[in-house]
KEKOLDREN-954909 format. One record per atom (N, C-alpha, C, CB): x, y, z. Coordinates in pm, whole numbers, plus 50000, padded with zeros to 5 digits. Each point is the difference from the previous one (the first is absolute). Glycine has a CB too. Layout:
XYZ ...
END
This chain:
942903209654466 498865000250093 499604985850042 499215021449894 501004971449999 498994984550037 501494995450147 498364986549634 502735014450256 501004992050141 499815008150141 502194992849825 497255018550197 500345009050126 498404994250060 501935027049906 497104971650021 498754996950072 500154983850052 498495018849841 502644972250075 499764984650021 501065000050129 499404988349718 501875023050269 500834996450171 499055007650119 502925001549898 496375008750079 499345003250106 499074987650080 500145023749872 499334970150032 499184992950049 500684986850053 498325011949855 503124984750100 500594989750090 500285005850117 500924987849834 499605024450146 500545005950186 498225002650052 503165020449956 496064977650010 498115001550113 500624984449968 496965024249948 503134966250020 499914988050053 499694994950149 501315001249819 499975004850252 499484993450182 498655008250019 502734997450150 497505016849821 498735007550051 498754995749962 501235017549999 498714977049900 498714997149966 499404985450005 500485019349874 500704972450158 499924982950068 499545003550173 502534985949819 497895022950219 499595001650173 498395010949998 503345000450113 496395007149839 498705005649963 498934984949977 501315025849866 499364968350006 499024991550033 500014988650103 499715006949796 500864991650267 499954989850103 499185007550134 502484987249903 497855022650075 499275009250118 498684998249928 501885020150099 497594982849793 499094999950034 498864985749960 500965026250006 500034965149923 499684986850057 499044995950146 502284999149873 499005002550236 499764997350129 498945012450059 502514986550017 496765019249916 499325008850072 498114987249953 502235034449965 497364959850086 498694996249925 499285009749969 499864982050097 499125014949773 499465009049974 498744994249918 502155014750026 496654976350023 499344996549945 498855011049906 500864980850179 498445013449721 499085006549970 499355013450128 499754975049833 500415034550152 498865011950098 500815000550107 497394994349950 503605000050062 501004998150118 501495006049954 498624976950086 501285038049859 501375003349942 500735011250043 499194990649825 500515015750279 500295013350046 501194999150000 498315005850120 502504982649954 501305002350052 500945001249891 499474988450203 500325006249688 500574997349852 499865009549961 499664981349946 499565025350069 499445015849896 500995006150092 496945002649911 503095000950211 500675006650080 502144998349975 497094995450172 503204987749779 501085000849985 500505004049889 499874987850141 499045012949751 500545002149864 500085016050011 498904977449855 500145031750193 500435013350011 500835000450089 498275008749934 502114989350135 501355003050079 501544998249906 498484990250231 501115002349678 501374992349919 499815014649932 500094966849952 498755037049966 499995010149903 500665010450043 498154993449917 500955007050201 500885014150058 501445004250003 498404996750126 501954988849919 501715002750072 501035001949841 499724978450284 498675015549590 501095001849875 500095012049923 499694978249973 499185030450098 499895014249943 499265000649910 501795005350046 496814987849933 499134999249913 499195014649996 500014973150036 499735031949882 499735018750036 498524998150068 501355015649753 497914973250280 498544997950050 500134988650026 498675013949891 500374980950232 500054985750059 498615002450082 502944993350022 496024998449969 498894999850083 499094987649969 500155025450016 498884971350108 499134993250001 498855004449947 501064992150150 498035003849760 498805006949950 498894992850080 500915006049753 497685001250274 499274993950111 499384985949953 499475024250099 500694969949815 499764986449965 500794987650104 499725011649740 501914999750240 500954992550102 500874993849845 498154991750293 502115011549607 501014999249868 501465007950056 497735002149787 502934992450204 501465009650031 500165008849859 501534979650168 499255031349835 500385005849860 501255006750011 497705003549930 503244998550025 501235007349948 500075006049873 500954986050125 499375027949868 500425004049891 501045001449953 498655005550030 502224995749837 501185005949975 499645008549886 501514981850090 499015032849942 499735007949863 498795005249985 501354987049897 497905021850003 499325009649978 499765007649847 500764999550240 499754988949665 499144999749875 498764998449976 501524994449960 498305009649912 498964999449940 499624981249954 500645030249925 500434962250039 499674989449953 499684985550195 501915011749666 496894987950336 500194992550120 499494990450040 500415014550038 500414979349979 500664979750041 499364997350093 502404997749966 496954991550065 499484986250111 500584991949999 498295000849992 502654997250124 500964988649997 499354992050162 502625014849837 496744971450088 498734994450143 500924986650054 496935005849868 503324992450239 499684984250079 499305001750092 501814990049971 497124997550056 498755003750124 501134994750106 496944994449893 502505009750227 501404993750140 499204994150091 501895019550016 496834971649894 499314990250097 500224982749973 498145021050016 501724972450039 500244986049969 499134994850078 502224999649940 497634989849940 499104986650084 500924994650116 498724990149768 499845002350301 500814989550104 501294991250027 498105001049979 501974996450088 501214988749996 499434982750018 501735021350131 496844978549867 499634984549990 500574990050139 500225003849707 499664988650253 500974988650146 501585003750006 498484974949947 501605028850206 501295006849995 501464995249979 498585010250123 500524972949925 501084985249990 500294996249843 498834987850234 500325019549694 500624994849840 501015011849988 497664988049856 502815021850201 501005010149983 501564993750013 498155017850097 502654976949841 501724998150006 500525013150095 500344988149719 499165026750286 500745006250078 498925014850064 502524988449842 498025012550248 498775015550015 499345004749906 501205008850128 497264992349839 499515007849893 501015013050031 497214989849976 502665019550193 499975016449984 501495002450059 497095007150043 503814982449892 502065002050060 500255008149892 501194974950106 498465021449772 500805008049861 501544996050011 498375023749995 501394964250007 501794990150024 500304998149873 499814983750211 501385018549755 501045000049904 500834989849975 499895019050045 499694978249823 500474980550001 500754998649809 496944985950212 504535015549789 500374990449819 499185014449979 499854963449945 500175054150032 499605006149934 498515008350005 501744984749921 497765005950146 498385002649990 499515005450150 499584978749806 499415034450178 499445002950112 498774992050022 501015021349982 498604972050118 498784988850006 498875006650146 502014973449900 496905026450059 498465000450088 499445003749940 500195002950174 498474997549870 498805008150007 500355012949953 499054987950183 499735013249654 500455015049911 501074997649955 499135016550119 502324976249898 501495003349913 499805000049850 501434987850177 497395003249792 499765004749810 498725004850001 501304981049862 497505016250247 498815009149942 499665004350117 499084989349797 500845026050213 500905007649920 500785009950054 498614995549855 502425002450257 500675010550082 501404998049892 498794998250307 501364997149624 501465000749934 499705015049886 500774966450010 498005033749955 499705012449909 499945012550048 498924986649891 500915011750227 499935015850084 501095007350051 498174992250073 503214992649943 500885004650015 501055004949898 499204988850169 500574998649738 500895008149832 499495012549964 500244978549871 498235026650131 499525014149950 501015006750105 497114997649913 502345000350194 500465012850072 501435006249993 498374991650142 502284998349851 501494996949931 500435005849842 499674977450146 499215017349735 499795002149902 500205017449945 498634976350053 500655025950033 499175016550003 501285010750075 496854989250062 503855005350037 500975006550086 501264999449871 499064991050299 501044998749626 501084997149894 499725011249924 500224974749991 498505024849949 499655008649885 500135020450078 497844972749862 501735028750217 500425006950058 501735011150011 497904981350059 502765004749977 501145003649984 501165004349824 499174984850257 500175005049717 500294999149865 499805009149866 499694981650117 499135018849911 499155008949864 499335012950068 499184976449847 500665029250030 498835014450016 499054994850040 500425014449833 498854989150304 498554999149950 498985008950014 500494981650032 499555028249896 499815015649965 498434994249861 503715016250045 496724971649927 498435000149913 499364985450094 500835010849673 499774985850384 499254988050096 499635000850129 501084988549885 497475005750160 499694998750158 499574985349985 499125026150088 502044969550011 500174984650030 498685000750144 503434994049912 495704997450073 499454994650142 500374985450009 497935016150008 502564982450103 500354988750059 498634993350088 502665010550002 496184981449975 499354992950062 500114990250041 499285009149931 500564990050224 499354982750093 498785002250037 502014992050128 497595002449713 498074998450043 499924987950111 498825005449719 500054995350347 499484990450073 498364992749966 501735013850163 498494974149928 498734991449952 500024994049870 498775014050127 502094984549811 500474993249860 499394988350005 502185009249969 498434984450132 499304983149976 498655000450051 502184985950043 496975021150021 498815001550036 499435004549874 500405004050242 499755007549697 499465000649939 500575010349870 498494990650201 502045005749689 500975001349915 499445016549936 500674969049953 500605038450069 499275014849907 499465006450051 499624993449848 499555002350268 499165016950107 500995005650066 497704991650084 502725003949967 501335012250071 501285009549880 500044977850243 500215015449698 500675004049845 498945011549930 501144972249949 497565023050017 499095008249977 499975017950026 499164975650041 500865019250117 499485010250066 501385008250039 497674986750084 503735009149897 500785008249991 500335008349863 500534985850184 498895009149718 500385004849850 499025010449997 500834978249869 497715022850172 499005006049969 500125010950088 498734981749914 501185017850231 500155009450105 501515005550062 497754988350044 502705005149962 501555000650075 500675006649907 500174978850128 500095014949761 500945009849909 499495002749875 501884991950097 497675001149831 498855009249897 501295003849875 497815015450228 501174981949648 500675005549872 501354992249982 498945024450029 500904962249996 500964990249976 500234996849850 499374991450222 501375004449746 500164998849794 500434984350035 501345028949841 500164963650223 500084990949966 499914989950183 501355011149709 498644975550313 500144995250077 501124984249933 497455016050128 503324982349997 500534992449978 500314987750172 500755020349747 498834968950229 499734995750124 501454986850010 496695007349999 503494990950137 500954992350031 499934985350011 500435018950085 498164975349898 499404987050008 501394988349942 497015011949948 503204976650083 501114995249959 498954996649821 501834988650303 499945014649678 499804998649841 501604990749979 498265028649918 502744968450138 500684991249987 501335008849932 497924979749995 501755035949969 501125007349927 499665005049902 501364988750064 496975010149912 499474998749834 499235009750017 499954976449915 499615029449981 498875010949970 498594986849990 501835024849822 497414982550268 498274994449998 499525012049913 499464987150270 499145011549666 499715002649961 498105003249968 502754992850003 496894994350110 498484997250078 499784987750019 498955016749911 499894979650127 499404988950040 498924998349999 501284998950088 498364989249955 498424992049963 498965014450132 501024958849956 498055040750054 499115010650111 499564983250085 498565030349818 501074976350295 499624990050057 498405010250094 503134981950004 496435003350008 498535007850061 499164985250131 499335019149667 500574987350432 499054992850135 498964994749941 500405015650183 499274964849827 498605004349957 499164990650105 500465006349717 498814998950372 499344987650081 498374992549964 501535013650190 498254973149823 498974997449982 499194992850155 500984999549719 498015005350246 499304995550129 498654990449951 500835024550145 498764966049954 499294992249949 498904995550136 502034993749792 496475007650216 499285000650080 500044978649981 498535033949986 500664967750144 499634986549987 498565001150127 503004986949913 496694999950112 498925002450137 500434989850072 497815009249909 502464994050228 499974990750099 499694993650063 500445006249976 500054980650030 499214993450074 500724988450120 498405005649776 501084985350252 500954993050162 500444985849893 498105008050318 503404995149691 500984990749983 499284989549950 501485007450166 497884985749921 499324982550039 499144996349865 499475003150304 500295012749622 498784992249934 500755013849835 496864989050281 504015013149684 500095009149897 499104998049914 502015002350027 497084986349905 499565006849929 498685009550013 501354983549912 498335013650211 499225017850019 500415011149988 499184993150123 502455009149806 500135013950008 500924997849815 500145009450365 500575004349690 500575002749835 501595006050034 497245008849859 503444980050125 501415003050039 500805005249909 499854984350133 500755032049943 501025008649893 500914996349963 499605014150064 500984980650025 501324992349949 499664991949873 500954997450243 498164993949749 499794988449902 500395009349872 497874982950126 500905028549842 499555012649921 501495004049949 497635009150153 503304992949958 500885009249960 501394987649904 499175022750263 500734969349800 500964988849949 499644998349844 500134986550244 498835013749753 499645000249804 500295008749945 498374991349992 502055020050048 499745014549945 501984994249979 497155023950159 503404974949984 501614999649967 500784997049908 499754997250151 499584987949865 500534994649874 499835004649871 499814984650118 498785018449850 499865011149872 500755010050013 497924996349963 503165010450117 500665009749996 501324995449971 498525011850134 502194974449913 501104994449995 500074998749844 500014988850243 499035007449699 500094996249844 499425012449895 499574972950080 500025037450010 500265011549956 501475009449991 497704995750075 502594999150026 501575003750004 501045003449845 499634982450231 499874998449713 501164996749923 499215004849862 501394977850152 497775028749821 499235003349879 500325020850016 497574971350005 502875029750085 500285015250005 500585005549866 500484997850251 499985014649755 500225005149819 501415002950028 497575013749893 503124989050052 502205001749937 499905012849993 500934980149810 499815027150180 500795010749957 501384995049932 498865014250189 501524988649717 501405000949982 501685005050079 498125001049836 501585012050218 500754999550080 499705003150148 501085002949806 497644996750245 499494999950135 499834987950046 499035018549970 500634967449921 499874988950048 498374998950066 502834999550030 496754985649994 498494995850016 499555009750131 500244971549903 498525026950067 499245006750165 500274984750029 497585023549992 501914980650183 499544989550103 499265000750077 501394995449988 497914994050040 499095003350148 500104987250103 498025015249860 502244987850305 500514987050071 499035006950077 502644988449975 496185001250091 499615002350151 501055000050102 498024989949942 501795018150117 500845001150133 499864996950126 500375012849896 498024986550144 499645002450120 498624994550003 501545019550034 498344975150063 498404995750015 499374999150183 500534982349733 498635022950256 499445002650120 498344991549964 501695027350070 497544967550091 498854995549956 499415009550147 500414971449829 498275030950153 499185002150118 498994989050023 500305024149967 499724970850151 499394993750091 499234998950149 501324997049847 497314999850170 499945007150103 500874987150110 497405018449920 502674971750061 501154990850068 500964989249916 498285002150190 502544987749868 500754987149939 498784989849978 502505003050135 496635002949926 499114986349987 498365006049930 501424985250263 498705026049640 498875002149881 500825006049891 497825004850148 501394988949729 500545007749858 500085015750014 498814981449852 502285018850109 499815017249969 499855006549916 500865000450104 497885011749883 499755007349943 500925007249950 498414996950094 502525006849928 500525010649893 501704989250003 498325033350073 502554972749808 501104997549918 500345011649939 499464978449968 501745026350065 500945013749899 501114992249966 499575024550127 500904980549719 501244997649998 500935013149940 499164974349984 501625026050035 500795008749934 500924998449878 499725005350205 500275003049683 500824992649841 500985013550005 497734984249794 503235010050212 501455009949897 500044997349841 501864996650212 497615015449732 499775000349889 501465011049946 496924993550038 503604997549888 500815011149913 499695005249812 501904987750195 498335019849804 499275006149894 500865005349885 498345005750170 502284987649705 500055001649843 499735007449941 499824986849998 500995022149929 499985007449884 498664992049906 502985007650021 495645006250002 498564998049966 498964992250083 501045001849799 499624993850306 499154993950108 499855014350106 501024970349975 497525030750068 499585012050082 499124997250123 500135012349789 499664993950298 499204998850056 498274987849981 501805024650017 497904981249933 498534998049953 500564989649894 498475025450042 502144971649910 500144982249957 500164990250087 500965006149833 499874998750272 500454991750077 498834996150076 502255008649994 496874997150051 498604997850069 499354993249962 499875014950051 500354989749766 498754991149911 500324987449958 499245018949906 501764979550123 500704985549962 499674987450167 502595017149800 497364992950292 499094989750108 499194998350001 500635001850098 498215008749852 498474999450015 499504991849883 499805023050118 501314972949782 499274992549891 500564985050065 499955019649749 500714976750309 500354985950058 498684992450026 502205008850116 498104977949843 499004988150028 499665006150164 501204974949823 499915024250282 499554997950165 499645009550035 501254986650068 498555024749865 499775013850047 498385000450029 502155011449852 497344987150242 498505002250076 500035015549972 499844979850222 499245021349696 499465015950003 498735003850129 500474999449697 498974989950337 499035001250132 500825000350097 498144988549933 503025004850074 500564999650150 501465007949984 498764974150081 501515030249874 501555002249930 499925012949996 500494980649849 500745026150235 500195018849927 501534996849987 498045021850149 502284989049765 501355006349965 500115013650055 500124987149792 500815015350311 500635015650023 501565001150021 497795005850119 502565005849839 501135001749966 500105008150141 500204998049711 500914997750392 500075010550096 500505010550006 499824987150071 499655024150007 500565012650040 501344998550133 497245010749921 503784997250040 500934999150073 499985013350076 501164983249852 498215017750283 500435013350120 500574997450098 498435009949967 502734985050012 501034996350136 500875013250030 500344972549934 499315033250197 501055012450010 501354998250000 498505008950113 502085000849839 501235000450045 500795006650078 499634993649860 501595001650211 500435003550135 500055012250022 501084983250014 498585025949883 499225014650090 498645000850005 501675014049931 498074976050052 498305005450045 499114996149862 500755025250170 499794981049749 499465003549850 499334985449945 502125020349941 497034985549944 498764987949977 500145006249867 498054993350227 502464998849644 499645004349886 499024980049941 502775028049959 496204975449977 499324989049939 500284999849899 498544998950102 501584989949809 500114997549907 499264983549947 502015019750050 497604981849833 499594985849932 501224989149995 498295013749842 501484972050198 501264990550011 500134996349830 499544987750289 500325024049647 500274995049816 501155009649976 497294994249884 503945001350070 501315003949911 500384996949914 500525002550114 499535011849777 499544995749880 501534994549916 497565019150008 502414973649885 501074993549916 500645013349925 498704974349960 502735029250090 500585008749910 501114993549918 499385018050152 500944988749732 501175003949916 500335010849925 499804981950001 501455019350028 500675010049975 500615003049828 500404995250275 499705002949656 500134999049847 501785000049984 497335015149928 503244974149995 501624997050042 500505010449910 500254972550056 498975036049885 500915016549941 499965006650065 499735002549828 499385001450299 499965010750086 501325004649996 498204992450138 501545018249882 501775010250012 499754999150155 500465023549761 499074971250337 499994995450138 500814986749972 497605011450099 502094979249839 500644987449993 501215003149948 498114986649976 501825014349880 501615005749986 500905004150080 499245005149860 500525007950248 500755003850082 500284992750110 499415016849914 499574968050137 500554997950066 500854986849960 498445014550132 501494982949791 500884986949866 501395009650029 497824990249724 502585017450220 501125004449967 500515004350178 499295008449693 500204997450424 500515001350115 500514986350057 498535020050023 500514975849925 500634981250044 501124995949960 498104991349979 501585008549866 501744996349928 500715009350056 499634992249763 500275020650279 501565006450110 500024996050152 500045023449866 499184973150138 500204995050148 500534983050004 497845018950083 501524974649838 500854987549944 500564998749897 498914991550093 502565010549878 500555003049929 500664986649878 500065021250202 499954970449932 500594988049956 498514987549984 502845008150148 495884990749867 499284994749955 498715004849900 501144990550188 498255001149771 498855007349922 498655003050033 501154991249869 498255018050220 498905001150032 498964997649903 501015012550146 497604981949888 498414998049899 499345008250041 499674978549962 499795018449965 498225009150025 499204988750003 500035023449850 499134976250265 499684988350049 498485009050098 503084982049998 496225008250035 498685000950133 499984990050111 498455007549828 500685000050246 500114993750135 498584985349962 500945030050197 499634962449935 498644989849985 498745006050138 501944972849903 498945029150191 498965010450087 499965011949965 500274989850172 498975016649919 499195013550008 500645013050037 498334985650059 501655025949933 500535009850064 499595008750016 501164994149961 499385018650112 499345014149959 499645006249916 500735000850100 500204995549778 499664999649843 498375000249987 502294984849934 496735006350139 498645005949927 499605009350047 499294983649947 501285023350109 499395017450040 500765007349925 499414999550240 501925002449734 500695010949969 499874999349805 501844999150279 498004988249698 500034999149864 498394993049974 503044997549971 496754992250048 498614997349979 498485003750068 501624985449935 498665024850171 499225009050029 499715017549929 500674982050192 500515020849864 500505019649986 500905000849890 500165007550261 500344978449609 500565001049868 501175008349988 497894996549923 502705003450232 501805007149980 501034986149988 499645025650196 500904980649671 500884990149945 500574991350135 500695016749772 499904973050212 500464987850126 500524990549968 498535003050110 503184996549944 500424986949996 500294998250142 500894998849760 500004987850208 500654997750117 501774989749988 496915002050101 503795002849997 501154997850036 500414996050121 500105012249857 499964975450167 500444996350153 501464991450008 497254998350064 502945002050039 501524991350065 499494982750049 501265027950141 497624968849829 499844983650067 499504994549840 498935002550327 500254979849780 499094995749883 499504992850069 500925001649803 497755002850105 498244999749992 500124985850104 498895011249689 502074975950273 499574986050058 500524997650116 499824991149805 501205023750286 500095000150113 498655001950111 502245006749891 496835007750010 499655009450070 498294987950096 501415029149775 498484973950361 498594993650063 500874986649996 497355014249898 503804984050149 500794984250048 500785004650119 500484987449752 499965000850280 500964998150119 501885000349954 497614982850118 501805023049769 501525004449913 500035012349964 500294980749897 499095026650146 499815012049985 501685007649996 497274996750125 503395006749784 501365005750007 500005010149878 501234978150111 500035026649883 500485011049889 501954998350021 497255022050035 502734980549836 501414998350011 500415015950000 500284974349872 501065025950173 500605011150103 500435002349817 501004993850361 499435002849567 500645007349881 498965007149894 501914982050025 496875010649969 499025000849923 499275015950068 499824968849940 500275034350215 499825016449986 500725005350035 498425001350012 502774997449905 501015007949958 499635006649863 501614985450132 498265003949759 499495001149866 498765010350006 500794974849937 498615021450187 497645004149969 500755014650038 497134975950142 504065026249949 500315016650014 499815006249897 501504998350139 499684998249820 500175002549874 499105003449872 501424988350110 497804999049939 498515003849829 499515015950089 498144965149894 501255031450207 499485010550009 500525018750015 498924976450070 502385022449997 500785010949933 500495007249845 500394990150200 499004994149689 500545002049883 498475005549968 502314981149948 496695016250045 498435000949947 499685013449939 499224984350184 500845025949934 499615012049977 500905005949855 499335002350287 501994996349739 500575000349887 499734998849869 500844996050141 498524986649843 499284994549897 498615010549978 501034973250063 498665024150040 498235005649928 500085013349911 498594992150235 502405012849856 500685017649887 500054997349895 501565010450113 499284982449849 500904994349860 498864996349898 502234987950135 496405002349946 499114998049910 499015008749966 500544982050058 499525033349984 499145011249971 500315005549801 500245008450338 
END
């Protein structure tokens, strides 16, 4: 069985190097994904997936099979920007083929996962019973907007009574296992205005907010460890001032902090660890965590809090196991880890939200993914076929 699932997946080789280049070259920013959703069911279709549809969120889905035991196999099929187009060596949206590697926009985060599942799932299909398995094949959307609401809302509504998820995020060949949570945190800071010529009649935010920063920069490096999740962090990102012109102090200052969040770091520490800072003005100073209601390209408005919580998965899970051992058959000749991501994923909904077991298995790596190197190598989802045709298998074995 293992040799008949590892040549199938060399002969999907071209098929599944031109899938993804197609859908490479299709853009598909955050809320901007129809056409992607639209090509990935068309692929399903033509592969005989026994179900293929858009759910009204705008999530693509495929099924294979009609067991009782049933699989989430996720890549979101949105991507960030492409930044200055002149720092690009070659088309972000060509999906040009260069020494092995498919290269643009999405080739490792994350259109290379949508195409090995779909591939994955068509293998397993062919291969095995799946008389106790229902494979769903997901392309959540809004991932990089906003991590886990679209994933969410396909696990809960769309298909329902999920047991395991397993996501395509690059993992380099390796079993993940979780990551740090990450959470929005903005601070705003009043001031009073007054005309340029004479500041000290007024009370400048900016000044206010610059004390507070630096108490955050050296908050940074005092953050708490995990052992195998590694330190939290927090980086301002963004700073905005209000003014009523260039030429008076301005009353107001926001900034925005990317806070990532450690095994025992939560919400409500993370808050309390600003509000106890030397620069923190409790008269002039708020903390809010934003609400995210950006529709998506059908229309749809789900809200959610900008807090995602820190999961892990426990390295005995008979989820981990199974996917340790699909790996070692799908790479036969190296040694896969058990390892975590340093960013974020859908993972805090499916596992650190709704607590269905979750790893992950991808064909790139993490230090491609949000660059102008954005690639995947053409052999590496050959292998991710493979894991994922081998999985279902595993998870049996570990009952």
């Amino acid at each position: 069985m293992n040799s008949t699932i590892l040549k199938k997946a060399e002969d999907c080789r071209k098929a599944c190097a031109d899938f993804l280049r197609d859908l490479v070259r299709v853009q598909s920013f955050s809320t901007g994904e129809k056409e992607v959703a639209l090509r990935i069911k068309k692929e399903m279709e033509k592969l005989g997936f026994d179900q293929a549809w858009i759910d009204d969120y705008g999530n693509v889905i495929g099924r294979i099979g009609q067991g009782p035991t049933r699989i989430v196999y996720d890549g979101h099929i949105d991507t960030v920007g492409i930044g200055n187009r002149e720092s690009w060596p070659y088309h972000p949206f060509e999906g040009k083929v260069e020494e092995g590697y498919i290269y643009g926009r999405g080739a490792s985060d994350n259109k290379a996962a949508s195409a090995v599942q779909v591939y994955g799932a068509k293998i397993f299909q062919e291969t095995c019973s799946t008389k106790d398995f229902s494979i769903f094949v997901v392309g959540s959307i809004q991932e990089e907007d906003c991590d886990g609401l679209a994933l969410k809302y396909a696990l809960e509504k769309s298909i329902g009574n999920v047991h395991f998820v397993c996501m395509g995020e690059a993992t380099d060949l390796n079993v993940y296992r979780g990551h740090r949570g990450r959470m929005e945190i903005k601070v705003r800071a009043k001031g009073r205005s007054c005309h340029g010529s004479a500041p000290e009649r007024g009370t400048n935010a900016i000044y206010k907010m610059t004390k507070l920063i630096q108490d955050l920069e050296a908050l940074n490096e005092r953050l708490q460890t995990d052992a195998f999740l590694g330190k939290g962090t927090l980086a301002v990102t963004h700073i905005t001032a209000q003014t009523p012109s260039l030429c008076a102090v301005p009353d107001g200052c926001e900034i925005h902090i990317d806070r990532r969040l450690t095994w025992g770091e939560d919400k409500a520490l993370a808050i309390k660890q600003i509000h106890d800072l030397p620069g923190f003005d409790h008269d002039a100073m708020e903390i809010v965590v934003p609400i995210y209601k950006t529709p998506s390209y059908t229309g749809k408005i789900l809200q959610t809090e900008c807090f995602f919580p820190t999961w892990v998965l426990p390295e005995k899970h008979p989820l981990v196991r199974a996917g340790h051992e699909a790996a070692k058959k799908a790479t036969p000749e190296q040694k896969p880890i058990i390892d975590k991501w340093v960013f974020s994923t859908n993972g805090v909904s499916s596992m650190g939200q709704l607590n269905i077991p979750t790893i992950g298995y991808g064909p790139a790596k993490e230090d491609d993914a949000h660059t102008t190197n954005d690639r995947v190598k053409i052999d590496d989802l050959v292998k991710s076929m493979a894991f994922y045709a081998f999985l279902p298998g595993e998870i049996g074995s570990q009952k």
